[in-house]
C-alpha positions as CSV (number, residue, x, y, z in Angstrom):
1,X,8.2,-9.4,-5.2
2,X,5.0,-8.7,-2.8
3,X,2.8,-5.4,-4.5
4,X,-0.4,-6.8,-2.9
5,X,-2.0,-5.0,0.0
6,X,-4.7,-5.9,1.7
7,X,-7.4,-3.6,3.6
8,X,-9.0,-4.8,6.5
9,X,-10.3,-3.8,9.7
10,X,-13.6,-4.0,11.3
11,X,-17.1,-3.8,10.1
12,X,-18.8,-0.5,9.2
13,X,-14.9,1.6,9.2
14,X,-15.0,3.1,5.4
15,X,-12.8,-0.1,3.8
16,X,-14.9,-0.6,0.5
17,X,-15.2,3.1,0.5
18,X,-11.9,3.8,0.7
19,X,-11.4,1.2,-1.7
20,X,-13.7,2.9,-4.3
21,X,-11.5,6.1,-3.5
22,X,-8.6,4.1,-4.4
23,X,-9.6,2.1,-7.4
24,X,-11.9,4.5,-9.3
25,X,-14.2,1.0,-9.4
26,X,-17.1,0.2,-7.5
27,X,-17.8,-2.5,-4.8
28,X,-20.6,-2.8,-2.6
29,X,-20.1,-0.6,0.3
30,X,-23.5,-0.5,2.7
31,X,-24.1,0.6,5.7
32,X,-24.1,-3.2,7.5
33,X,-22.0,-5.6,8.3
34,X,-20.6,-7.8,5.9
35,X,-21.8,-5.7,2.6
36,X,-18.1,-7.2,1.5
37,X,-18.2,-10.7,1.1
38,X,-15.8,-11.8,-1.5
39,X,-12.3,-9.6,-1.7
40,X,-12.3,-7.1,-4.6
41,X,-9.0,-6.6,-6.6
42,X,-7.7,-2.9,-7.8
43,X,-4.7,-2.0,-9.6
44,X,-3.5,1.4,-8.6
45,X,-0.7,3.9,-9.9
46,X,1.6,5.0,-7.8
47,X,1.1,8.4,-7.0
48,X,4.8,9.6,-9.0
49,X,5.4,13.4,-10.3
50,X,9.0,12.1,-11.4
51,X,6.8,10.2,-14.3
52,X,5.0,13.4,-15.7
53,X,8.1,15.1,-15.3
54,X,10.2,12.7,-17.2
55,X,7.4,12.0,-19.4
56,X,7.6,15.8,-20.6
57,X,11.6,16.0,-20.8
58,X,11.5,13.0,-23.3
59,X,8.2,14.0,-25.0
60,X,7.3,10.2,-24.8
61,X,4.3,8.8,-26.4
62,X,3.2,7.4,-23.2
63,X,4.4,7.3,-19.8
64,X,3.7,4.0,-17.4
65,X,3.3,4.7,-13.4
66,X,4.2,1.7,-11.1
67,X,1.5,0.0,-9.3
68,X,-0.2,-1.8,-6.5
69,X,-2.3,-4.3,-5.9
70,X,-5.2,-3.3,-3.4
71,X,-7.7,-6.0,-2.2
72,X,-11.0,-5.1,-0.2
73,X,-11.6,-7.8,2.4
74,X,-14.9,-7.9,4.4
75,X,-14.7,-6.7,8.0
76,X,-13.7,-8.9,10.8
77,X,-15.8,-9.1,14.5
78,X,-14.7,-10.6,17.3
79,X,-14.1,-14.3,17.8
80,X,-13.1,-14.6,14.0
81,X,-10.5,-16.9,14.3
82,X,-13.0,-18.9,15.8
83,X,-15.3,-18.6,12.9
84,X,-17.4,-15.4,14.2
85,X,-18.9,-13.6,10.7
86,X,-17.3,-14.6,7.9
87,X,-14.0,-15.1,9.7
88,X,-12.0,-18.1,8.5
89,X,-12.9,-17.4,4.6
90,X,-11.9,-13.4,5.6
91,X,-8.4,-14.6,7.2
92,X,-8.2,-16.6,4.2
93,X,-7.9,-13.7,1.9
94,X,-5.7,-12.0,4.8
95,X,-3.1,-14.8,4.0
96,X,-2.7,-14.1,0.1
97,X,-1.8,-10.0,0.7
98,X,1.9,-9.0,1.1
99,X,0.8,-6.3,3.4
100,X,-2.1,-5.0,5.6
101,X,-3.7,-1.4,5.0
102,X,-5.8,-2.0,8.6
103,X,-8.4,1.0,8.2
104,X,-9.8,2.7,11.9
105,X,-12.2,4.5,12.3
106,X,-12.0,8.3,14.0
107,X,-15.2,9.8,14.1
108,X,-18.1,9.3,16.1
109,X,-21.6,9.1,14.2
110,X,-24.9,7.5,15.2
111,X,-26.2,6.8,11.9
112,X,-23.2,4.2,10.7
113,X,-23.2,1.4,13.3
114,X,-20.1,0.2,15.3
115,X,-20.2,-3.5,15.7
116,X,-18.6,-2.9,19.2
117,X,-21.3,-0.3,19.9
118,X,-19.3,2.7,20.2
119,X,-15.7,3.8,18.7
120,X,-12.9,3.5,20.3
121,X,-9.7,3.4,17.6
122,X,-7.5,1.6,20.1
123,X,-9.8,-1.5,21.5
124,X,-10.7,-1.9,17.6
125,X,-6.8,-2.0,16.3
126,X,-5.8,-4.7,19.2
127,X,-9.0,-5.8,18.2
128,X,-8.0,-7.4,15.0
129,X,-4.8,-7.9,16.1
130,X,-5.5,-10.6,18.6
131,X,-7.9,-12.2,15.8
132,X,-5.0,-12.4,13.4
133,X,-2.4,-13.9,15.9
134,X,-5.0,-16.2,17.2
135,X,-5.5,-17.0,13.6
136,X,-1.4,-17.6,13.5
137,X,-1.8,-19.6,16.7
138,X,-4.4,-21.9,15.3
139,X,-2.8,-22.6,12.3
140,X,0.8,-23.5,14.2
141,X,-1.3,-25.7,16.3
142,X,-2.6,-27.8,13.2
143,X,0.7,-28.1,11.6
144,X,2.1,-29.0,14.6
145,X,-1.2,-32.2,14.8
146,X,-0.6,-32.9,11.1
147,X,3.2,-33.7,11.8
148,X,2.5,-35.5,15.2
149,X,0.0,-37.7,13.6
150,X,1.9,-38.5,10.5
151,X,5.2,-39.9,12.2
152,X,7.1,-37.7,10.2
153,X,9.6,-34.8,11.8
154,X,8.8,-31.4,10.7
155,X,11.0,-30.0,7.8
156,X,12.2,-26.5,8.6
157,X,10.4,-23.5,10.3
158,X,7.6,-21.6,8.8
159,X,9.1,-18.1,7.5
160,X,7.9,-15.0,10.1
161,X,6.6,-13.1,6.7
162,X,3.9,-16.6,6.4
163,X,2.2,-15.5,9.4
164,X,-0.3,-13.2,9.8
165,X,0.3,-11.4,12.5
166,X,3.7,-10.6,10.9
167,X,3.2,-8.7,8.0
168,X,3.6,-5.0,7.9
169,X,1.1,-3.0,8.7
170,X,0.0,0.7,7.7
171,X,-2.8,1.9,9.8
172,X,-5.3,4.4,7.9
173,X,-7.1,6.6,10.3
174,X,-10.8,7.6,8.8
175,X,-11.9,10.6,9.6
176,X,-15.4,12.3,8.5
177,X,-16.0,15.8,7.1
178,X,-18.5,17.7,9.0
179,X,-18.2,15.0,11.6
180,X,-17.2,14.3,15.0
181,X,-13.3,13.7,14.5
182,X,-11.6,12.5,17.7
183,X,-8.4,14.9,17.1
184,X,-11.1,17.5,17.5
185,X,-12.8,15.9,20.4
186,X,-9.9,16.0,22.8
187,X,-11.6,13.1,24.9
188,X,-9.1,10.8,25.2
189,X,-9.4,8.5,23.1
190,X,-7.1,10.6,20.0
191,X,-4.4,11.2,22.5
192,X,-4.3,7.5,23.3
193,X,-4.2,6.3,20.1
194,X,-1.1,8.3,19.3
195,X,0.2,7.1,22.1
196,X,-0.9,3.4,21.0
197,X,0.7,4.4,17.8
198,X,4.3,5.9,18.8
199,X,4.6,3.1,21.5
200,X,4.4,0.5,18.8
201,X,5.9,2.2,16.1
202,X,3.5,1.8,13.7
203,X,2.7,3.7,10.3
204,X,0.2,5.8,9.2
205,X,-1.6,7.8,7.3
206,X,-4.9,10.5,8.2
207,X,-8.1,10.0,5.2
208,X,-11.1,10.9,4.7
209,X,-12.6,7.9,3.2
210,X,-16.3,9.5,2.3
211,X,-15.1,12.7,0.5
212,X,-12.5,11.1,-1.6
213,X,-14.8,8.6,-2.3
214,X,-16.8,11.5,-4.0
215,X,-13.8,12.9,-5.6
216,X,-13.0,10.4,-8.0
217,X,-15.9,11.1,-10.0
218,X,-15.1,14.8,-10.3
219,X,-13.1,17.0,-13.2
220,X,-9.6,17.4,-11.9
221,X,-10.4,21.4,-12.3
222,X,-13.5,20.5,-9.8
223,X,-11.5,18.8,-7.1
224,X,-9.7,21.7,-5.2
225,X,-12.4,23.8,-4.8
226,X,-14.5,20.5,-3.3
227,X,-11.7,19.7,-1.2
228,X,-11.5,23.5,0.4
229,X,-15.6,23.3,1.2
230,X,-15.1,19.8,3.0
231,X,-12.0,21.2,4.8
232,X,-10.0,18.4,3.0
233,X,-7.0,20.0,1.8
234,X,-4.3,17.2,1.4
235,X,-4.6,14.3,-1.2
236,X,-5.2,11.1,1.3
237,X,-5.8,8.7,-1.1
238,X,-2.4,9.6,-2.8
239,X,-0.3,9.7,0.5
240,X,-1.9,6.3,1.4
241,X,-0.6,4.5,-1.9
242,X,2.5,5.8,-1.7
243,X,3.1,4.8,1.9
244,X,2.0,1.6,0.8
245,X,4.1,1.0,-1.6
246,X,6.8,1.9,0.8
247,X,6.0,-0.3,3.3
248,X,6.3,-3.2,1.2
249,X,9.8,-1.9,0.2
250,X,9.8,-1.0,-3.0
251,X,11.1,1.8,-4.9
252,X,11.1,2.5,-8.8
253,X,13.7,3.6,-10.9
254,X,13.3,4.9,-14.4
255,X,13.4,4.4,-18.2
256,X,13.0,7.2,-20.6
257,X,12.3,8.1,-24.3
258,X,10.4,9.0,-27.2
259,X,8.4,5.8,-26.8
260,X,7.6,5.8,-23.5
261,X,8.4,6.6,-19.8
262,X,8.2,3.9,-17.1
263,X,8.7,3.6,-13.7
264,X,9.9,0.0,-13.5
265,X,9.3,-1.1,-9.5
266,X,12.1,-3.4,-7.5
267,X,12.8,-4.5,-3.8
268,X,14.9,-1.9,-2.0
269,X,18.1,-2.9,-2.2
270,X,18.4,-4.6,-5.8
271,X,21.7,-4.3,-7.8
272,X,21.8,-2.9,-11.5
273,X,21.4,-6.5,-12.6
274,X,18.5,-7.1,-11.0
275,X,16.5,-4.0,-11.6
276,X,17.7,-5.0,-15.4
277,X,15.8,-8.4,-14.7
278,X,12.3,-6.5,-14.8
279,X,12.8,-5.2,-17.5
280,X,14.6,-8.4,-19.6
281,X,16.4,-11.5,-18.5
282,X,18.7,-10.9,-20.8
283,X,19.9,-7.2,-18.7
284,X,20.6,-10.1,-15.7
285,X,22.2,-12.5,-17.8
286,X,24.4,-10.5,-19.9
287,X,24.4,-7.7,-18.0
288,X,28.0,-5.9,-19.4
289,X,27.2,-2.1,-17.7
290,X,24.3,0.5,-16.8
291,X,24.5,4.1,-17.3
292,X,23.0,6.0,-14.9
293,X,21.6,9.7,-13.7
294,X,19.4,10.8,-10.9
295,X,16.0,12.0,-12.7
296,X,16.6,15.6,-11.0
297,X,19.8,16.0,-12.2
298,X,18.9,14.8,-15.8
299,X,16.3,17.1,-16.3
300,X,18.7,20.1,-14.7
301,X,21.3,19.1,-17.5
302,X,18.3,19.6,-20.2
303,X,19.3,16.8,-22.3
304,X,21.2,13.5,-22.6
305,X,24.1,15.0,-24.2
306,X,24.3,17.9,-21.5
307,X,24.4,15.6,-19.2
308,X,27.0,13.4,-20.3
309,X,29.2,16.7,-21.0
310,X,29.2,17.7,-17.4
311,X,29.8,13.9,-16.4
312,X,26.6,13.4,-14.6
313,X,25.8,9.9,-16.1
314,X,27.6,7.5,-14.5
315,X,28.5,4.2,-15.7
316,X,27.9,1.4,-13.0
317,X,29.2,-2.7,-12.5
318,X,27.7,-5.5,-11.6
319,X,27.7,-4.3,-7.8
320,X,25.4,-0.7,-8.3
321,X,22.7,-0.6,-5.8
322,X,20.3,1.2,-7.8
323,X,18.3,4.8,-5.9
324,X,15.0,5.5,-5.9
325,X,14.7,7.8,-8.7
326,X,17.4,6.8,-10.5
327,X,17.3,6.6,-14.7
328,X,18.9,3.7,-16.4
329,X,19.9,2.5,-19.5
330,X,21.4,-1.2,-19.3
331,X,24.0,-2.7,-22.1
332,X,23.7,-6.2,-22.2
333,X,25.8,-9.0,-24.3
């Protein structure tokens, strides 16, 4: 099951800050190129007020988020695929992430350099884009050498998902506080981005790397008043992990009691058995039944006991495609 995303994008766009942001750990994040040499790993929570809310309803001793894997790799340039930079060691790391969180930069400021000398959100997305298909290109070309010169026919296809070009993306839009934001510009270049984006269908999310960056360090009672004097009223760092998580389609589903509350994460999709699995073989194995309630509708009821009285939890076969926010409790042989 993928949970790893990788951010990338090009030099100088807010990646290892926004990856501070995210993390709450610091990595090297100067204002030059290549400040990121080696990818940094962060586990993050998910982002999940069905937890706390659970977590309160049971009275648990402790409650356990879900999680992602974020990994910092160092900008690419231009001609990458070719070896440009730091290229073929960065599209290395690019290989090892189930997704891409490809970070763009919105803002227009003279003091943090633009390796392409000046911004412009859509030439740096298609950018990176051609690098990483080239990448894909050059790699298809070798395999397709290695089997020529070894005699030998080629045994199946490459899966799409192995290929760089092919993994979902979520594009993260930087912006600056007390900057020059291109949504506020109106010069073009906003307007055809959008465009850029809706033609393509792409994802994403609006941050603002710098100031929540500077957040993480803050009280939680300090945070809302900061965010109101830098104008940056939504949570981007928390919209960003969640819509990660979903793009690599994954929900969670629930486990609840005295000991603990946990949001146990599966592919989209999974049967009762297999959400069991993550929990124990033995709930795949044996699997006999799982009794199940939506996590709003339990804690309407008010308790287990309510619930079952009004015939909310439901008991569910082999078959069940488990919710997103649904709470189990698997019997097993």
């Amino acid at each position: 099951m993928g949970l790893s995303i990788g951010i990338v994008g090009l030099p100088n766009v807010g990646k290892s800050t926004l990856f501070n942001a995210l993390t709450k750990k610091s990595v090297l994040a100067a204002n030059y190129p290549f400040a990121t040499i080696d990818p940094s790993l962060g586990v993050v929570a998910v982002p999940d007020e069905r937890v706390d809310k659970l977590a309160a309803f049971s009275n648990s001793a402790k409650k356990i988020p879900a999680a992602v894997e974020f990994v910092d790799v160092a900008g690419l340039v231009r001609g990458a695929s070719e070896g440009e930079g730091l290229g073929n060691k960065f599209l290395s790391h690019i290989r090892e992430v189930d997704a891409i969180a490809h970070v763009v930069r919105v803002f227009d400021n003279t003091n943090i350099i633009h390796v392409e000398q000046e911004v412009n959100p859509v030439r740096d997305i298609e950018l990176i884009n051609t690098e990483l298909a080239l990448a894909d290109l050059e790699t298809e070309e070798k395999r397709k050498e290695k089997s020529r010169r070894s005699g030998k026919p080629e045994v199946g296809t490459p899966t799409k998902a192995s290929g760089l070009s092919d993994k979902p993306v979520l594009y993260v839009l930087n912006r600056e506080a007390g900057g020059h934001n291109l949504d506020e510009m109106r010069d073009g270049r906003w307007e055809r981005l959008m465009e850029w984006l809706t033609e393509h269908n792409a994802q994403y999310v609006t941050v603002d790397a710098n100031v929540e960056s500077e957040l993480r360090e803050l009280h939680p009672d300090d945070k809302q008043q900061f965010r109101q004097e830098y104008g940056v009223l939504d949570d981007g760092v928390n919209g960003l992990i969640a819509a990660g998580y979903r793009l690599l389609g994954l929900m969670s589903f629930f486990t609840t009691g005295a000991d603990e509350t946990r949001a146990w994460t599966i592919p989209q999709g999974s049967t009762a058995p297999e959400a069991g699995a993550v929990i124990h073989t033995d709930f795949f194995t044996k699997f006999i039944r799982a009794e199940v309630i939506a996590w709003d509708k339990l804690l309407e009821a008010g308790s287990y006991a309510k619930a079952r009285e009004q015939g909310l939890v439901r008991t569910e076969g082999k078959e069940y495609i488990v919710k997103d926010g649904d709470v189990i409790e698997f019997l097993h042989g």
